[in-house]
C-alpha angles and dihedrals in degrees: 000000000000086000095062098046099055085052093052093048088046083053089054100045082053099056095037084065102042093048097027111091115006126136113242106249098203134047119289106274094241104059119121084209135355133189144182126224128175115224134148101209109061087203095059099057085047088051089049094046080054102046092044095050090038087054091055084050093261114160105223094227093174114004098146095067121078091257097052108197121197114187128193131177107288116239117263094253091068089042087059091035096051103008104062122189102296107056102009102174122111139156142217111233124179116192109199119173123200109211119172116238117172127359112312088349126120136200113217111188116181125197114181119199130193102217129217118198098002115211095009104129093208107036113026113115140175123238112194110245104216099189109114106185107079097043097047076049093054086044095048090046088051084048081056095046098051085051077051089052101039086066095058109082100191099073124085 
């Protein structure tokens, strides 16, 4: 029995290290759209995240911290969707996060939610959105917009 139980703590302490502090190589799992740019300077792929979404009239509600998350007014459509006809207002958040993975390489994941009762502490709750498109559009744009900002030398 005790023999059994210090293999099976050697096996853990195996598979602890082996599992324990790697970097995920991919993308996370859960992202609607990911992307990697090459860039040497971390604040201007932010500032390009920024420009891109403000652009699209996205409000930045939280783009210091690692996830940045931009909001705008949701279309009628989702209002109608996910609103009903009580509430109908909802709004369109995007949640992207920029993570380094390698020298001078960033990972952008981009989740996009369609959100029912925003701001309500209680109800307010967050659909997927599964369209693509327009958000691999928006990441290929901020992609444009780094090789803009790579040229100007006068930002860190």
């Amino acid at each position: 029995m005790r023999k059994l139980a210090s293999r099976l703590g050697l096996l853990l302490a195996c598979l602890s290290a082996q599992v324990g502090c790697q970097s995920p190589a991919e993308s996370r799992s859960d992202a609607l759209v990911s992307m990697t740019i090459v860039s040497p300077h971390p604040t201007r792929v932010r500032l390009a995240v920024m420009k891109v979404f403000e652009a699209e009239h996205f409000e930045g509600k939280s783009v210091f911290d690692p996830e940045m998350v931009f909001e705008r007014r949701g279309s009628l459509g989702d209002s109608l969707l996910r609103g009903g006809l009580l509430s109908g207002k909802t709004i369109e958040r995007v949640r992207v996060r920029v993570t380094p993975v390698g020298p001078e390489t960033y990972q952008l994941d981009c989740r996009a939610f369609t959100v029912q009762y925003p701001g309500d502490r209680v109800m307010e709750e967050e659909f997927r959105i599964r369209r693509k498109g327009p958000y691999q559009e928006l990441l290929d744009r901020v992609r444009a917009q780094v090789a803009q900002l790579q040229e100007a030398p006068d930002l860190p």
